[in-house]
Structures are given as C-alpha cells and as structure tokens.
N, C-alpha and C positions, 0 to 999 in steps of 0.2 A: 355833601360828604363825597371823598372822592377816593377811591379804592384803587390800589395798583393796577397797571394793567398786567404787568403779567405775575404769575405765581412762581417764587421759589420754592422746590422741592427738595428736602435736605434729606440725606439718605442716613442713615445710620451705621455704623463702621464698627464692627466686630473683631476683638480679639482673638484667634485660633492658638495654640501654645498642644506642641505635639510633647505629649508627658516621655514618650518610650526614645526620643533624639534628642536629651542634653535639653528640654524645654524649648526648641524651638518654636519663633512665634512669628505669626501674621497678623496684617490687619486687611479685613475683606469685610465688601457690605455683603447683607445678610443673604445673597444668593449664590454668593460664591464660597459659602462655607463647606456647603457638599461638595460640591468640583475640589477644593482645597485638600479635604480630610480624604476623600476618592484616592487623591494619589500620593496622601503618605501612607494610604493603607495598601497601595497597588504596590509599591517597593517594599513593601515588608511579601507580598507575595497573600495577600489578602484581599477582600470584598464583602462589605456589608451594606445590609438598606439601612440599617442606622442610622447612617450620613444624614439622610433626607428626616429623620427624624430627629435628630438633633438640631440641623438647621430651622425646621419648621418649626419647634421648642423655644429654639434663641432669636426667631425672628416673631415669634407672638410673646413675649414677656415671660413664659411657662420657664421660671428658673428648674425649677423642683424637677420637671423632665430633664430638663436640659443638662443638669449635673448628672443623672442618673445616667443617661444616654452618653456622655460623657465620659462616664468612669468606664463603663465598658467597651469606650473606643479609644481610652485612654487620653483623652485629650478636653482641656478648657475652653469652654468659650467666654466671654464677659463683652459687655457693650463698652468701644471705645472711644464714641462719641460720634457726633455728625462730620459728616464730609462737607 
C-alpha cells in the first residue's frame, strides 16, 4: 500500500455578512474572522472581545454560540466551504 507523500490541508472558508452595512459580506478562513469583524466594528467607532468569541464558536462547529454571539455583534457567520 502506498500512501501519498505529502498531505493536503484544506482550510475552511467562512462567510462573514455585516447585518448594520446594506449585508455586506466576506469570505475568510476561520482566523480571520476576528481581524474582519475588528474593523467593521472599529468604523462604527466600537470594540468588543466578542470577535474572538464568535470566531472561536464558528471555527469549532458551536452553531448555537455562534448565532448568539452574532446577533449581538450584529453580524452572520455560516461555513462556505473549503479553500
């Protein structure tokens, strides 16, 4: 049996959709959601650690946080597939 040599690593790509700008949306893998959400909340003249815990929600499957965390930063996140 002969196994590949090297390993693909497929990342996962996330939806971001800013509820309070007309739905603007992004697609970012799961570590760049915080950095993303950072600075539509920084032009609105804002700051939360929610960020990090939304991201960390939507990048371990934890939907139920992740909408909850969500609604209060006003923004969606959903899996858009692999890179």
């Amino acid at each position: 049996m002969r196994f590949a040599k090297y390993v693909t690593r497929v990342e996962t790509m996330y939806c971001v959709t800013d509820r309070l700008h007309g739905g603007r949306t992004v697609k970012v893998p799961g570590p760049e959601i915080a950095p993303t959400v950072s600075v539509w909340l920084a032009k609105l003249g804002a700051h939360s650690p929610l960020v990090e815990d939304l991201a960390r929600a939507a990048c371990a499957g934890d939907w139920a946080a992740a909408c909850a965390v969500g609604d209060r930063l006003s923004v969606d996140v959903f899996v858009a597939g692999a890179a």
